[in-house]
C-alpha positions as CSV (number, residue, x, y, z in Angstrom):
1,X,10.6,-25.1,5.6
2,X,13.2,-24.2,3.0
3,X,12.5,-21.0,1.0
4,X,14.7,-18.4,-0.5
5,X,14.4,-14.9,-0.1
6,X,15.7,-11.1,-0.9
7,X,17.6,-10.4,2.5
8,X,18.4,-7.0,3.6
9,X,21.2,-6.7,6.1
10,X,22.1,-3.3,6.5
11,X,20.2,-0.1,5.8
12,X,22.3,0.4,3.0
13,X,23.1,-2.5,1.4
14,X,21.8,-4.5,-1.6
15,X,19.3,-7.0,-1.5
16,X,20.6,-10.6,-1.7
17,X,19.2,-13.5,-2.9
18,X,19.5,-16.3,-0.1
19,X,18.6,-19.4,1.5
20,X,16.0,-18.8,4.5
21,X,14.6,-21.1,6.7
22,X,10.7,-20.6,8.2
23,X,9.2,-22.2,11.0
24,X,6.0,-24.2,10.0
25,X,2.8,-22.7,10.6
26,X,1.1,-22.8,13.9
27,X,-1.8,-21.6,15.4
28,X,-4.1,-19.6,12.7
29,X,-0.9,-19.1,10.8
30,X,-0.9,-19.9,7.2
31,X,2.6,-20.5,4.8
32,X,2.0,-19.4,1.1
33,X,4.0,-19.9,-1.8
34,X,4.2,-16.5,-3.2
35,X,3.5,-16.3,-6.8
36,X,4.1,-12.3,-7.1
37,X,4.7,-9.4,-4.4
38,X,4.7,-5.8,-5.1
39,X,7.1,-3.0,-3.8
40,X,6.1,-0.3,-2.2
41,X,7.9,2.7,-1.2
42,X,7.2,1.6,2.6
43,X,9.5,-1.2,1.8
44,X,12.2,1.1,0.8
45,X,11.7,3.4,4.2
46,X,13.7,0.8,6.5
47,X,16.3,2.5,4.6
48,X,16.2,5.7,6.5
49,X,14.7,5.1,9.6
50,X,15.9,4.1,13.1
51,X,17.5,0.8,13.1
52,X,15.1,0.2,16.1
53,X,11.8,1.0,14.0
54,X,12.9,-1.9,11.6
55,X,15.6,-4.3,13.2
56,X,17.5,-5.8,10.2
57,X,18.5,-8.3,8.8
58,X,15.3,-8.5,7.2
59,X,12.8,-10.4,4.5
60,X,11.0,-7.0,3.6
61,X,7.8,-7.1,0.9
62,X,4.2,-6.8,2.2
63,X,2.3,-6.9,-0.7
64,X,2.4,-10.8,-1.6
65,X,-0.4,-13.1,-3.1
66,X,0.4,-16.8,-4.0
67,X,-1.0,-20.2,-2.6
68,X,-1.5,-21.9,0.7
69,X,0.9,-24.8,0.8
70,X,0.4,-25.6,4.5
71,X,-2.2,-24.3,7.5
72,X,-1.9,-24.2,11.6
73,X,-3.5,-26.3,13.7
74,X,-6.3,-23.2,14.3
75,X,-6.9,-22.4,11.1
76,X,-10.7,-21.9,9.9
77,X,-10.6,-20.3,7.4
78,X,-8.3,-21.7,4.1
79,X,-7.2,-24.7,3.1
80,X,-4.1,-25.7,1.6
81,X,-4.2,-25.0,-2.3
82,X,-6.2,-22.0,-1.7
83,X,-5.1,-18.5,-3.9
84,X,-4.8,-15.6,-1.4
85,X,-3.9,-11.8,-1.5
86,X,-1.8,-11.0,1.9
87,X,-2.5,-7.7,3.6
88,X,-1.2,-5.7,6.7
89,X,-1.7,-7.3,10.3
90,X,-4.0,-7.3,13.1
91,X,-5.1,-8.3,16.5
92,X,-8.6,-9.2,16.0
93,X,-9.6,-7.9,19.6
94,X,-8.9,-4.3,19.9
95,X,-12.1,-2.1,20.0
96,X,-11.3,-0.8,16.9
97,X,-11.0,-4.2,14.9
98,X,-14.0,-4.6,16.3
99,X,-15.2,-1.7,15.1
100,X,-14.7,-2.2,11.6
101,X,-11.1,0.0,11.6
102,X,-8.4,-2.5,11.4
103,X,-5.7,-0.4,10.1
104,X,-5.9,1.4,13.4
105,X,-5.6,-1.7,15.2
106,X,-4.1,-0.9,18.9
107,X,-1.3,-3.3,18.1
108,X,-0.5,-2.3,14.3
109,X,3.0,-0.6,14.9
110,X,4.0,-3.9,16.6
111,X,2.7,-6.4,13.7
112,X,3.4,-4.7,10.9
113,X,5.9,-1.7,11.2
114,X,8.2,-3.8,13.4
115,X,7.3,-7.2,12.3
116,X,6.6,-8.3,16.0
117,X,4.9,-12.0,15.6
118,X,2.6,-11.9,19.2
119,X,2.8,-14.8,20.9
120,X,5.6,-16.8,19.9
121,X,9.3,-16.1,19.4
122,X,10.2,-18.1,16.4
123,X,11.1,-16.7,13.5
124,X,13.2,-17.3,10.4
125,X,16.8,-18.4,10.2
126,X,19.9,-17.4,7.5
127,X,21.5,-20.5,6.3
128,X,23.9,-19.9,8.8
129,X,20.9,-19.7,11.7
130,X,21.1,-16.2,12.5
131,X,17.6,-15.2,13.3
132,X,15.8,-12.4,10.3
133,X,12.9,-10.7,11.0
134,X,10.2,-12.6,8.4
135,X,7.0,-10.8,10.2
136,X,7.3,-7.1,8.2
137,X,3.6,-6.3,7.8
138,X,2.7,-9.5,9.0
139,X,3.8,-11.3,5.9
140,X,7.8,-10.4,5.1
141,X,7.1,-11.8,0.9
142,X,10.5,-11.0,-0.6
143,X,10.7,-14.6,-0.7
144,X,9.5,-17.6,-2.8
145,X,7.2,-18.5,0.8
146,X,5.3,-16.7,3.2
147,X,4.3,-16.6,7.1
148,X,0.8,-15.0,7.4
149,X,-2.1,-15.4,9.4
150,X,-6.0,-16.4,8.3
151,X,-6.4,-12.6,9.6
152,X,-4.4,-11.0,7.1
153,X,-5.1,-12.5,4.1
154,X,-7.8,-12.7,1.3
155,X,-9.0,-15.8,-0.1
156,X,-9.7,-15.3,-3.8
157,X,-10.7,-17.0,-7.2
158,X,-7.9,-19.3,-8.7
159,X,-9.4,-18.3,-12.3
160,X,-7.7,-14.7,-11.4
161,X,-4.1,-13.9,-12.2
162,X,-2.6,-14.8,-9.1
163,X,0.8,-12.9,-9.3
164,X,-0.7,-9.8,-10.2
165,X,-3.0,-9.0,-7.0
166,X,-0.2,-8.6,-4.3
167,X,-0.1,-4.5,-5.1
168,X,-4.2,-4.5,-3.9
169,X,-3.1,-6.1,-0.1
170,X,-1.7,-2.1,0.5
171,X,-0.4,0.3,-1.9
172,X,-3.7,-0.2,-4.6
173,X,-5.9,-0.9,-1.4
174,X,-5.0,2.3,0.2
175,X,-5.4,4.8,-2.9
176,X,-8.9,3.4,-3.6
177,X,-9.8,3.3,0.3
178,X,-8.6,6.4,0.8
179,X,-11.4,7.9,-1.3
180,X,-14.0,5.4,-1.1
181,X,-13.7,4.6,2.8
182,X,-11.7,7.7,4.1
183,X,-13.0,11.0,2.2
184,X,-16.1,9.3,1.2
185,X,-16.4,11.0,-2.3
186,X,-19.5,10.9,-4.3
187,X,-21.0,11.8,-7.0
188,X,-20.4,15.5,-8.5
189,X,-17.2,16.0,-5.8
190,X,-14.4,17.6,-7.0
191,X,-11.4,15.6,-6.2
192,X,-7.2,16.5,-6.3
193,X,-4.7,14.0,-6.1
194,X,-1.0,15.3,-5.2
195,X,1.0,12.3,-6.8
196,X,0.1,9.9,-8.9
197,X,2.3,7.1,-8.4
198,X,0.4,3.9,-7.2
199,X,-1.6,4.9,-4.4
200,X,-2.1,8.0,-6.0
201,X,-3.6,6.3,-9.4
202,X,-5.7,4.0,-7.3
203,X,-7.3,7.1,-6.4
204,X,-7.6,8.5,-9.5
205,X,-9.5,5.6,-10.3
206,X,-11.7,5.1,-7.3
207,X,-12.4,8.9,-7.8
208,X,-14.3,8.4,-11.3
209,X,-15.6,5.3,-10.2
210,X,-17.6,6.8,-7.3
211,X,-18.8,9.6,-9.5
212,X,-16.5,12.6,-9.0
213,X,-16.9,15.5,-11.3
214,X,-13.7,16.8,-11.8
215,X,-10.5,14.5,-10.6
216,X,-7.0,16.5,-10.8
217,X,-4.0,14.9,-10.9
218,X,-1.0,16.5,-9.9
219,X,2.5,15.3,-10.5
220,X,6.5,16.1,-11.7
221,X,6.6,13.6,-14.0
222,X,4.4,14.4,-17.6
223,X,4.5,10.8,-18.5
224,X,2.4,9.6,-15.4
225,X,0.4,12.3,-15.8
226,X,-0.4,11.5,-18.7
227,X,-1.5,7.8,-17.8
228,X,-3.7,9.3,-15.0
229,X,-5.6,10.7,-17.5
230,X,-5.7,7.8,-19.5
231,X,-7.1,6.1,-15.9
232,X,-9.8,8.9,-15.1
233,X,-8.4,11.9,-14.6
234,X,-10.1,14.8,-16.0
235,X,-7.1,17.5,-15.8
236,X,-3.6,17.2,-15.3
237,X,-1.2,20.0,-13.5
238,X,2.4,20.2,-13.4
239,X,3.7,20.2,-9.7
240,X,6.1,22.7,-10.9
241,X,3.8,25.1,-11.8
242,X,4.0,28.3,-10.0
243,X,0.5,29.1,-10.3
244,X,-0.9,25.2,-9.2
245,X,-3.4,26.6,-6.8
246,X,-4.9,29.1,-8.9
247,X,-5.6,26.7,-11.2
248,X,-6.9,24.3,-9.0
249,X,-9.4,27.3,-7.5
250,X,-10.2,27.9,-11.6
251,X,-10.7,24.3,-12.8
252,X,-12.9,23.6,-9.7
253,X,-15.1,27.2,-9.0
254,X,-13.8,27.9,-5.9
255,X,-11.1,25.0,-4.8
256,X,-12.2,21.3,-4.0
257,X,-14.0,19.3,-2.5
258,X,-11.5,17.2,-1.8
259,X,-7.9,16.7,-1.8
260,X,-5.5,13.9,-0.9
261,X,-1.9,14.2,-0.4
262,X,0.2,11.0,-1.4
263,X,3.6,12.9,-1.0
264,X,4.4,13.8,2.9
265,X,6.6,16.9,1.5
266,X,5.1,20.1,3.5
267,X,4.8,22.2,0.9
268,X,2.7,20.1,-0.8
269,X,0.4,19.5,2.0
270,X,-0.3,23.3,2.1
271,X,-0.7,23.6,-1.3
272,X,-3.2,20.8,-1.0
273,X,-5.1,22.6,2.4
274,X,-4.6,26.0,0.0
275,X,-6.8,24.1,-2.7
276,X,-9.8,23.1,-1.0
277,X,-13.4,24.8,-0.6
278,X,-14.9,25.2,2.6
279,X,-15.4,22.7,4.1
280,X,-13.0,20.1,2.2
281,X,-11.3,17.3,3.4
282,X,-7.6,16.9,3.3
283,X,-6.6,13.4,3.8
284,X,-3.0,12.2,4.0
285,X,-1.1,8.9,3.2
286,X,2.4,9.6,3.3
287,X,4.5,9.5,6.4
288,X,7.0,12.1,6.1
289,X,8.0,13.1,9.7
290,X,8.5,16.7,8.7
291,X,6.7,19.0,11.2
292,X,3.5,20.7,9.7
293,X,2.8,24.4,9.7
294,X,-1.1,24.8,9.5
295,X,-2.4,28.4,8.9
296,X,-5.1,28.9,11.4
297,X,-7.5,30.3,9.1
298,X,-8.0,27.0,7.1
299,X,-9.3,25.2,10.2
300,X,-11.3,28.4,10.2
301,X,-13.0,27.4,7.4
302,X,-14.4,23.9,8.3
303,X,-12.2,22.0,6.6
304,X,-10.9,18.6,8.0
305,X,-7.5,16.9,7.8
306,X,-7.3,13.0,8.4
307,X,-4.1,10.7,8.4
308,X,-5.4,7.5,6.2
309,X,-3.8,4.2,7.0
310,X,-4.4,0.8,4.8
311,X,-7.2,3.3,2.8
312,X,-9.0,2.8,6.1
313,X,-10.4,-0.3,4.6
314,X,-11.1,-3.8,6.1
315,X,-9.3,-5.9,3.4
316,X,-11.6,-8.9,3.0
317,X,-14.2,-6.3,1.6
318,X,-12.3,-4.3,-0.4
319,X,-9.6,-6.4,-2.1
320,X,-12.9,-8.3,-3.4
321,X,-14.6,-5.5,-4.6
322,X,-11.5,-4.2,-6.3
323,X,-10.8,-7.0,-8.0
324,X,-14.5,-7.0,-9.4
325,X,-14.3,-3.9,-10.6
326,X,-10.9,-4.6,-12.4
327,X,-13.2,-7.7,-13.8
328,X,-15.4,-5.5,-15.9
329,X,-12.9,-3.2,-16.7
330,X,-13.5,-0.2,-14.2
331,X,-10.2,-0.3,-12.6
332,X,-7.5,-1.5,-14.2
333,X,-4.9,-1.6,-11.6
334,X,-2.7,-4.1,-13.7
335,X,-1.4,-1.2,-15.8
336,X,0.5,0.0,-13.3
337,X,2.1,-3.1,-13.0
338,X,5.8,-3.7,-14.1
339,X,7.4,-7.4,-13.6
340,X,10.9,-8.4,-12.5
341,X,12.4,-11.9,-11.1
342,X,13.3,-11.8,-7.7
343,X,16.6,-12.2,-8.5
344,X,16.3,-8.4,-10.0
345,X,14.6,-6.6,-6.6
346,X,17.9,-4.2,-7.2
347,X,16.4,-3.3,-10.7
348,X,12.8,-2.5,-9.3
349,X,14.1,-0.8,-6.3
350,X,16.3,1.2,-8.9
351,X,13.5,1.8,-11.1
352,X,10.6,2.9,-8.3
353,X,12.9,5.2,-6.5
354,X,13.7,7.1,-9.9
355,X,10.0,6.9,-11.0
356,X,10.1,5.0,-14.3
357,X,8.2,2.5,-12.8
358,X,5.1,2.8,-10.7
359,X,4.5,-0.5,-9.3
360,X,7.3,-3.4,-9.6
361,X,6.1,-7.2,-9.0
362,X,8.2,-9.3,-8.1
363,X,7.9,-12.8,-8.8
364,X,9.5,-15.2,-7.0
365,X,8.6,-18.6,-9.3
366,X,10.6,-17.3,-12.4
C-alpha cells in the first residue's frame, strides 16, 4: 500500500514529508485513509526520551479519524467505507481489558508507547525499504493512511465532520475521562484544573457538564484562560500568582474537592495537593519523570492521588458520548481545533510547543 507520511528520523530533526509503504491489513487489522489527526504533546515527547522508549525513524500521530479503505481477514466489526475515530491500543485479554480498564491494559507500554505490533513483524518501509516504526499508539497517523486494529477504533456517523474527531481518540478523551471516569465529579464538586491546554479544556468542560459548582482554571497564558471561561470555567487564576493557593482555599471555602494536574511540573502538583479539602482527589495526566516530594500530612488528610491514563475510559463508550454532547452543543471540543496540511506538521509543532495553538489537526487530504 502506497501512502505518504510525516517521517521523523532523528530526535531532533524535522518532520519530512515522504513516500511510505504499509503492509496490507491482516488479521483484525483495519487500513484507514486519514482525513485529519491531531497532535498531541505525547507526540512531541519522542523528542526527549530514550531512543529505546521510541525507536526512530518513525510515523508519529495517534490521534487519527478517517475511512476504512481495506479490512483483515478477521475483521467483525467494520466494513470498508466505514468513518472511524482511532484510539490507543490494547490486548483484549488482560484481566484488566476485561475489566472494563483498557488504558491499563498489561501490554499498553508495548502497543502504544513503543509501537510493538504483537504477533507479526511487518511493518512499514521508506522508499528506500528501510523498515519505520508505523505502530505508535497502535495507529502511527502522520500519514495520508493508517494501520489500526477493529480494537482501537470507533465506528462513527458519516454525517459528522470526519477530520475533526481525531483529537477525541486521546488528548480530548482523556480531559473529559479524567473527570467523568477517573475523579468521578458530580454535582456541586468543586473542581481545579492546572493547565488548560487540550486535555485540560476537555476537563473544564466535562466539569460543568457533570454539574460541578465551582470549576477553576489555572494557567500562564491569559488568552486560554480566557477561553476556559468562555468553555465553563467559573474563575480563572494566573499560575504566576504568588498567592494561587489562597485563592483557591477562598474561591472554594476551604480548598477543593477536586483537583487535576495536566502539567507534570512538581511544583505544580503540590500546589495542586496544597489546594484540596479533605478528602480531595488529586489526579494526574502528565508524565513528567521528575521525582515527587509528598508532605506526609496530606495523605494525613484522606486525600487520594491517582495517575489517569486514556481518561480511564473505554473509547467505544466515551468517544460516542462525546461526540453527542458536542451534537447539542454541550461540549464544543472543535474550538480548540486549529488546521494545517500535513505538509506544515513543522508549523503546528512550532505553534503547540509555544502555546498559540491548543490543538493542531492535521489533514492529510489537502
Amino acid at each position: 500500500m502506497h501512502a505518504s507520511a510525516a517521517i521523523l528520523r532523528h530526535a531532533q530533526a524535522p518532520f519530512a514529508i515522504e513516500p511510505l509503504d504499509l503492509p496490507e491489513p491482516s488479521g483484525n487489522e483495519i487500513l484507514v485513509r486519514v482525513a485529519g489527526v491531531g497532535m498531541c504533546h505525547t507526540d512531541l515527547v519522542v523528542r526527549h526520551i530514550p531512543a529505546e522508549w521510541a525507536p526512530l525513524p518513525a510515523v508519529l500521530g495517534h490521534e487519527g479519524s478517517g475511512i476504512v479503505e481495506a479490512v483483515g481477514p478477521s475483521v467483525t466489526r467494520f466494513a470498508v467505507g466505514d468513518h472511524v475515530v482511532l484510539t490507543y491500543d490494547s490486548c483484549g485479554w488482560c484481566d484488566n481489558c476485561h475489566g472494563g480498564t483498557p488504558s491499563f491494559c498489561s501490554e499498553f507500554s508495548e502497543r502504544n508507547e513503543l509501537g510493538l505490533r504483537p504477533g507479526s513483524h511487518r511493518s512499514g518501509r521508506d522508499s528506500d525499504g528501510v523498515e519505520l516504526q508505523t505502530r505508535w499508539f497502535g495507529q502511527s497517523s502522520f500519514a495520508t493512511h493508517s494501520l489500526a486494529t477493529e480494537r482501537n477504533a470507533v465506528k462513527v456517523s458519516p454525517d459528522l465532520p470526519i477530520e475533526l474527531l481525531g483529537p477525541l481518540g486521546c488528548g480530548i478523551q482523556t480531559g473529559a475521562g479524567a473527570v467523568l471516569n477517573a475523579l468521578q465529579v458530580r454535582f456541586d464538586s468543586s473542581v481545579v484544573i492546572f493547565g488548560t491546554g487540550a486535555v485540560g479544556m476537555a476537563a473544564i468542560m466535562a466539569a460543568r457538564i457533570a454539574g460541578a459548582r465551582k470549576v477553576i482554571a489555572v494557567d500562564l497564558h491569559e488568552n486560554r484562560l480566557q477561553l476556559a471561561q468562555e468553555l465553563g470555567a467559573t474563575h480563572r487564576i494566573s499560575g504566576r500568582d504568588p498567592e494561587l493557593v489562597e485563592q483557591i482555599m477562598s474561591i472554594t471555602g476551604g480548598g477543593a474537592t477536586h483537583a487535576l494536574d495536566t502539567t507534570a511540573a512538581p511544583a505544580v502538583i503540590a500546589a495542586a495537593l496544597a489546594s484540596l479539602r479533605a478528602r480531595g482527589k488529586l489526579g494526574l495526566v502528565g508524565g513528567g519523570g521528575a521525582p515527587l516530594d509528598l508532605p506526609q500530612e496530606a495523605l494525613m488528610k484522606g486525600q487520594q492521588i491517582s495517575f489517569i491514563i486514556e481518561g480511564n475510559s473505554v473509547p467505544q463508550l466515551l468517544i460516542p458520548q462525546l461526540i453527542e454532547l458536542w451534537s447539542e452543543g454541550l461540549f464544543p471540543f472543535d474550538r480548540l481545533i486549529a488546521r494545517y496540511p500535513l505538509e506544515k506538521i513543522n508549523d503546528a509543532e512550532r505553534d503547540l510547543a509555544s502555546g498559540s495553538v491548543i490543538k493542531p489537526v492535521l489533514l492529510p487530504g489537502r
